[in-house]
N, C-alpha and C positions, 0 to 999 in steps of 0.2 A: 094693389096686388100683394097677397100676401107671399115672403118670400122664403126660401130656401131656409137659411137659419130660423125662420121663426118656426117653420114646422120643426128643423131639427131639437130646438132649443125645446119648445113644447112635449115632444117624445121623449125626450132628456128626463124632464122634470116630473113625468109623469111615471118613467122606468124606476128613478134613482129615489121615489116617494117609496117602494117597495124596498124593506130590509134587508129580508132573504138576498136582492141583487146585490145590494152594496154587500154583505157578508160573503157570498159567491166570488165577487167581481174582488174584492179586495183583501179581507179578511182571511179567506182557504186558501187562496194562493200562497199569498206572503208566508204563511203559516207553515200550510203541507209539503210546499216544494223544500225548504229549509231540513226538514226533519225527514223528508225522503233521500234528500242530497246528502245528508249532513248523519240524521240518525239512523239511516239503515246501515251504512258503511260501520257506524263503532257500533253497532248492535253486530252485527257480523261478525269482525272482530274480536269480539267478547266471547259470542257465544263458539267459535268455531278455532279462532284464534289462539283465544283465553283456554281450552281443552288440553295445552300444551302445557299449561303451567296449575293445570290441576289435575288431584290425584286422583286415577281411578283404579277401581276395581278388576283385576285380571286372574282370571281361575286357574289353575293348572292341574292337571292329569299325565301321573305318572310322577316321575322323578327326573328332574332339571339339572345340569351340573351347577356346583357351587358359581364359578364365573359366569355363564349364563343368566343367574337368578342376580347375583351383583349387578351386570348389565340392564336388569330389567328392572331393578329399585333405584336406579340410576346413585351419582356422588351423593344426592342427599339422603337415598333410603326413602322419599316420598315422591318420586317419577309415579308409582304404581302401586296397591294392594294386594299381595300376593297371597291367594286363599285355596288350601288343599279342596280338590273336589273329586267325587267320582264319575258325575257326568255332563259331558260340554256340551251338546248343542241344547237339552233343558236348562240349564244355568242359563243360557245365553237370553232362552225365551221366556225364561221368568224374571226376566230382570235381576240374578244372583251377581250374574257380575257380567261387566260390560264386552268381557271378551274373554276365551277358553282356548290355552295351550296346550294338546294334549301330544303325548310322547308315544309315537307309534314304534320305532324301534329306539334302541339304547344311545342318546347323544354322544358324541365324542369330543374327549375333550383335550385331544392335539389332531393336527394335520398329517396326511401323506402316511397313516395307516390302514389305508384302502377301505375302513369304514365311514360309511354314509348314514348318517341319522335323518328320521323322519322325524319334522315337526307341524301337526297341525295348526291352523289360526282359525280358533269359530269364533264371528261376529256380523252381526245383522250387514250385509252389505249393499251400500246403499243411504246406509243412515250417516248421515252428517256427523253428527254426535261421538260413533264407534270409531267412523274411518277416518277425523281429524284428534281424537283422541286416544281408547286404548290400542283399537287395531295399529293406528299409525303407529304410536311408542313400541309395540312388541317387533314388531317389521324391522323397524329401524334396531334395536338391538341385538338382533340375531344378524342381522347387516355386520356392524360392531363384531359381534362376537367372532362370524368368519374371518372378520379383516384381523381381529387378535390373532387367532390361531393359526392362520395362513404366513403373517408376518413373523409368528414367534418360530413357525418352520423355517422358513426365510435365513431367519438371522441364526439357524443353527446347524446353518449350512453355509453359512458367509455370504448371504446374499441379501441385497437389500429390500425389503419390501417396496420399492418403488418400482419394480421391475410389473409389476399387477398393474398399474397406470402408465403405459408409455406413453401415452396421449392422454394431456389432461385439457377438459373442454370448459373453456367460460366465459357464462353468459351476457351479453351486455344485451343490456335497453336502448332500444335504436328509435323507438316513439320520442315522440318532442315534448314538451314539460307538458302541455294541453290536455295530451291523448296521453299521456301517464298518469296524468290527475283524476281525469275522468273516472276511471276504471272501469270494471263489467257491468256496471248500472247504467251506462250514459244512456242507454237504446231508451230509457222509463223517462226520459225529460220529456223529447215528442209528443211523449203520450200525453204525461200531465198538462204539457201547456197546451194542446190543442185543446185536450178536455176542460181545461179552465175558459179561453176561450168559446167552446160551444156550452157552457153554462152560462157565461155572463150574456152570451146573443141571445139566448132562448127564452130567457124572460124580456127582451125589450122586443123580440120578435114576435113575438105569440102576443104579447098586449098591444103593440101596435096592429094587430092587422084580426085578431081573431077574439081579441079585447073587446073589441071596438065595436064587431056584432054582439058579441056577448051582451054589453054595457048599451046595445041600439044607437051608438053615435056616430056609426058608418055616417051613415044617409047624410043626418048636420054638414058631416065634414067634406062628403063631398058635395055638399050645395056650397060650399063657400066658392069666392071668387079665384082661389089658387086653382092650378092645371094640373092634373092626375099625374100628372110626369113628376112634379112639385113635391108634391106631396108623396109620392111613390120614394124618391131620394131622399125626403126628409127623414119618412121612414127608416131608408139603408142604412143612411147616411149618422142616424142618432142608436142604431143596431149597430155597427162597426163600431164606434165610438165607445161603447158599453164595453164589444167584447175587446177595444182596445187597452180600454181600462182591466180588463182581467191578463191581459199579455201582459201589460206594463206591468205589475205586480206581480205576475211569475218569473217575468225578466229578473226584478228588482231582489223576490225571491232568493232565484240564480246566484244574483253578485252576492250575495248577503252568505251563502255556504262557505267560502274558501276562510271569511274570518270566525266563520261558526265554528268551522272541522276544529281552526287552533284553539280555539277559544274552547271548548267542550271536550278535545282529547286531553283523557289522564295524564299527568306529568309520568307517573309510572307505569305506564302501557309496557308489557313486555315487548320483544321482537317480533313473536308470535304474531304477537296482534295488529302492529303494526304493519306486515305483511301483508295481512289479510283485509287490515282497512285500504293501505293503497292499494289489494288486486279488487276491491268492490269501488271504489273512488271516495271522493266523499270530500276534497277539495278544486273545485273547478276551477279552472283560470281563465278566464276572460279579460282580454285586451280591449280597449277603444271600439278598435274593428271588429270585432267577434263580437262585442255587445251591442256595434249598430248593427251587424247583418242579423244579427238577432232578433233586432225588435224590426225590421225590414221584412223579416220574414215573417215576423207574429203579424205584421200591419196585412201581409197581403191572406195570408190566411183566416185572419179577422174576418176581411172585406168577403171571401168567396163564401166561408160559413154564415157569415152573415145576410146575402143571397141568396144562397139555399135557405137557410129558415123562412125566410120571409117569402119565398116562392111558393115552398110546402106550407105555411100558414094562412097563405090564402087560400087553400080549400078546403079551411075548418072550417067548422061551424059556431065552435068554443072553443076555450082556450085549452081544455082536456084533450079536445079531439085533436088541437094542434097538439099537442104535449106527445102523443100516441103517434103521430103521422113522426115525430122527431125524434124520436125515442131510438129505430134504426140506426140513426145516423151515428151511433157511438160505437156502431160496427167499424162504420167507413174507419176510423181512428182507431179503435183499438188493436184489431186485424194486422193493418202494414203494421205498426207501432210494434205489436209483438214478434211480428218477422224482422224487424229492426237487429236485435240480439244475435242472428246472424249474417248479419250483413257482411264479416270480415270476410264470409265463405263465398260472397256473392260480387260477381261483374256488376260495377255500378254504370252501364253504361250513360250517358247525357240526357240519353230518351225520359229515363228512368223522372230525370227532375224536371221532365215537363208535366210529368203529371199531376192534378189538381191536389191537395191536400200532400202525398206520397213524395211529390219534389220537393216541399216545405219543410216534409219532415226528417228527408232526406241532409236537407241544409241545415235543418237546427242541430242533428249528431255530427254533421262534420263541422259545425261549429264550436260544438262542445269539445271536439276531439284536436279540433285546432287545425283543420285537414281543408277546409272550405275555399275552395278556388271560386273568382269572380265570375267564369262561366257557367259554373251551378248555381251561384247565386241567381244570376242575371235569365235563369231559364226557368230556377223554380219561381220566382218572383212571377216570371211571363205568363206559367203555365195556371198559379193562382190567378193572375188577376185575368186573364184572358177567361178563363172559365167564370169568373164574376162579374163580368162582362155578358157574358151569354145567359147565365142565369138572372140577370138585373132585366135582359128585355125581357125575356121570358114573364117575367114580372109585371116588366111593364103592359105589358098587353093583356094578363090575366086585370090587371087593374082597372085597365082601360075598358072593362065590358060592363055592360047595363047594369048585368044582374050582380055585379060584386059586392054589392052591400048585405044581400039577399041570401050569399048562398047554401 
């Protein structure tokens, strides 16, 4: 009787002969998860961060008071490029300069003489680029300049300019080191590791079952002495294994970010930037615990993806036609995954993590966030495996029919 492992061990060797999987299953994970975790947070950083400590271009229309314009070329004289113009919102859209001050009526320049100046701000709004860069600097110093002018009133009247803030508010971080590391990326891990996993299944799924007509060696294999039950697990059973191998390597991924972040951030990052790499994240921290519930979760979402492939590749023909029936299924994943991003907005009710693939990926962000109570664990775990369970008979019994080899 031929047994359990040998079919598994056989699917194995005949999955792990194709390149593409082992590059799939080991190679893009290791690789991609590191430089999403790791390089999108200091590409961020840079590009949005870095806008603080480089000088742009800002037009003016009309005439500025001398301290105003001080203000806006900031202590070094390069915060900003101060370039006469006649008109703002064409500068704006020809790219002449990144933002346009123009002077609707005449600025003042003391307090508590009952005039009001008007100051326009043209710039693309919207744009990353404008509103972390010139918009943001001219905002902020016309801020500045009231608080000059309002306080140099203040003090010439014997008062202090502390009287403008009787209440001063600050802020603290009440997240746990986990879910501060994270940052506003964490929702994109679910995504990649599921999708790692249903890359590494889909080649051991489709050649074990849709292969196998392809290549006419159905029929041989079920003339052998093994029992379609056998052989139907061997099949599962050497598909989870595969797409275990691509968990395991996006986990491994995972831990490999927190020494990347240090190891790859600039000794000289300004504050800017640094602000802006920890609100994107791009250092995870994972514990003992958090790394097994982790791969606890990759294992049981393994199993039910891997189920479903091979339920849907039994009613190819080829391995194209499988490849086409599977192709959907990166909805099922990417859909919750991108609602993931607001989750903060959302009641997590317990219901929520019994659901098949959506509990799973429910538990890998509160893991990442540090947040993961053993009750979610312990449902999304149920909610995968129980659905891969129902999809495995499902399996079994398309297996179990005459014409399977056939069809």
């Amino acid at each position: 009787m031929i047994s359990l492992w040998t079919v598994t061990r056989q699917e194995l060797l005949s999955t792990w002969r194709d390149k593409r999987t082992l590059s799939s299953s080991i190679l893009v994970p290791l690789l991609v998860i590191p430089l999403i975790t790791v390089g999108l947070p200091l590409l961020m950083s840079n590009l949005i961060g870095g806008q603080k400590d480089r000088q742009q271009t800002v037009g003016v229309v009309g005439t500025l008071p001398p301290e105003l314009r001080a203000e806006l070329l900031g202590p070094t004289g390069h915060n900003v490029r101060l370039v006469q113009l006649e008109h703002s919102k064409a500068a704006v859209q020809s790219g002449q300069a990144d933002a346009v001050v123009e002077v609707k009526t005449p600025l003042p320049t003391q307090a508590g003489t009952g005039q009001t100046g008007q100051l326009s701000l043209y710039y693309k709004v919207g744009n990353l680029k404008a509103e972390s860069g010139a918009a943001g600097k001219v905002t902020a110093a016309v801020e500045r300049y009231n608080r000059v002018l309002v306080g140099r009133k203040l003090h010439s009247l014997g008062l202090d300019d502390s009287l403008l803030t009787p209440v001063k508010l600050q802020k603290v971080d009440a997240s746990n080191p986990a879910e501060s590391s994270s940052g506003a990326l964490a929702f994109i891990i679910p995504l990649f590791l599921l999708q790692f996993i249903l890359a590494g299944a889909t080649a051991a799924a489709t050649d074990a079952t849709a292969g196998e007509r392809e290549r006419s060696t159905f029929e041989a294999l079920l003339a052998t002495p093994a029992p379609r039950s056998t052989l139907l697990l061997g099949k599962l059973l050497a598909t989870t294994l595969t797409a275990l191998t691509a968990a395991a390597f996006s986990v491994l991924g995972l831990t490999l970010s927190a020494p990347l972040a240090l190891l790859l951030t600039p000794a000289g990052q300004g504050a800017a930037q640094k602000a802006t790499q920890a609100a994107f994240g791009g250092s995870l921290q994972l514990g003992l615990g958090g790394l097994g519930a982790l791969l606890l979760t990759a294992a049981a979402s393994a199993l039910l993806i891997s189920a479903l492939l091979l339920t849907l590749s039994l009613f190819a023909r080829s391995v194209r036609e499988a490849q086409t029936l599977i192709a959907p299924l990166s909805l099922l994943i990417v859909l919750p995954a991108t609602l993931l991003q607001f989750a903060d907005f959302l009641h997590t009710s317990p219901l929520l993590y019994t659901l098949p693939l959506v509990g799973g990926m429910l538990s890998i962000l509160d893991t990442v966030k540090g947040v993961l109570t053993t009750e979610h664990l312990l449902l999304s775990l149920s909610g995968n495996v129980l659905a891969a369970a129902l999809l495995g008979a499902v399996a079994v019994r398309l297996f179990g029919r005459e014409g399977v080899a056939f069809r």
